[in-house]
C-alpha positions as CSV (number, residue, x, y, z in Angstrom):
1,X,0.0,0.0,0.0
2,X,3.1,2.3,0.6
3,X,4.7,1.8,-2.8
4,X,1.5,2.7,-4.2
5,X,1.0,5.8,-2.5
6,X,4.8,6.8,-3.1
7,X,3.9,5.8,-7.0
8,X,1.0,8.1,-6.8
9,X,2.9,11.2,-5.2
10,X,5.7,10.8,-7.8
11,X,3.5,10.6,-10.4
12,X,1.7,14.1,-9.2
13,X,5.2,15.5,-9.1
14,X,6.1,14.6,-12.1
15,X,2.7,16.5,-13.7
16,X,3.6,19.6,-11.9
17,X,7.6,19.5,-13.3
18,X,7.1,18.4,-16.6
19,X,3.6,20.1,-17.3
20,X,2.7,19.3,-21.4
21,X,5.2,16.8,-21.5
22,X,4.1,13.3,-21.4
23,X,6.6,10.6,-19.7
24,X,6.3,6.9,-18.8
25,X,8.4,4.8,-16.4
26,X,10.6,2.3,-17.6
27,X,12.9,-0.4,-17.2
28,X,16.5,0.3,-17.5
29,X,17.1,-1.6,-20.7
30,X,14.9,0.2,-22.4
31,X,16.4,3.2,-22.3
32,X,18.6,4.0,-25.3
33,X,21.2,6.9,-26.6
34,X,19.3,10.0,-27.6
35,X,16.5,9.8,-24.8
36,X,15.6,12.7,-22.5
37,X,15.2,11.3,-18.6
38,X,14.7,12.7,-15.3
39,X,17.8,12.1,-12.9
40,X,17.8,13.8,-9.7
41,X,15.0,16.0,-10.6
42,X,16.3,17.4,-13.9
43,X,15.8,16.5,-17.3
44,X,18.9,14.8,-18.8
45,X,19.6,13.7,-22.2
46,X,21.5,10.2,-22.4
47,X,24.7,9.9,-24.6
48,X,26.6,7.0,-25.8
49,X,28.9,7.3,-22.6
50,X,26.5,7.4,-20.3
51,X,25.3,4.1,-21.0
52,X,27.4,0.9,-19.7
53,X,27.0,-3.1,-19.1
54,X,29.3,-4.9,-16.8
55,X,28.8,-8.9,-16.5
56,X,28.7,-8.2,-12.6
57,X,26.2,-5.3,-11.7
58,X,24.7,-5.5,-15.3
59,X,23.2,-2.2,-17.2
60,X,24.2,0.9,-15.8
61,X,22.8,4.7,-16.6
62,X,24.9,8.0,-15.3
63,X,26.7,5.1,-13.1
64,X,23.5,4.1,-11.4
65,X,21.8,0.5,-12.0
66,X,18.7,1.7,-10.5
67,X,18.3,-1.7,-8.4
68,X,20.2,-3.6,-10.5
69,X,17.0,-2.7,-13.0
70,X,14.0,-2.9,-10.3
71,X,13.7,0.7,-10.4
72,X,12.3,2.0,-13.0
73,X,13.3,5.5,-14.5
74,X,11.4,8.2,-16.2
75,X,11.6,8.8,-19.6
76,X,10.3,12.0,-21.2
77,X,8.9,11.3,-24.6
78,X,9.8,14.6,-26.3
79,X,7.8,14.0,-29.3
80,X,4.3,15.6,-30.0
């Protein structure tokens, strides 16, 4: 019941940040090059070095695994 409440609080934070935008939450390994994500409360656009896999901790974004890929990220979909 927690997580769900916590869900629904970040997802009402998220409407009042991002406004128009739309955004979805998404595993790790979906995320690619060239996609816009929150981190930390800003918007951040992913490069080619910000994305790495290691055999050990596996995907990793802005040096973060987010869980080891349990926690999802937000992606902004900057298309209209």
């Amino acid at each position: 019941m927690k997580l769900l409440k916590d869900l629904e609080n970040l997802n009402n934070d998220c409407k009042q940040r991002l406004g128009h935008l739309s955004y979805e939450f998404v595993n790790i390994s979906k995320v690619k090059t060239g996609d816009t994500v929150v981190i930390e409360n800003s918007l951040r656009t992913v490069g080619k070095n910000d994305i790495k896999n290691c055999q050990f901790m596996g995907r990793s974004l802005f040096g973060d695994t987010f869980n080891l890929g349990s926690k999802k990220i937000i992606k902004v979909n900057t298309t209209q």
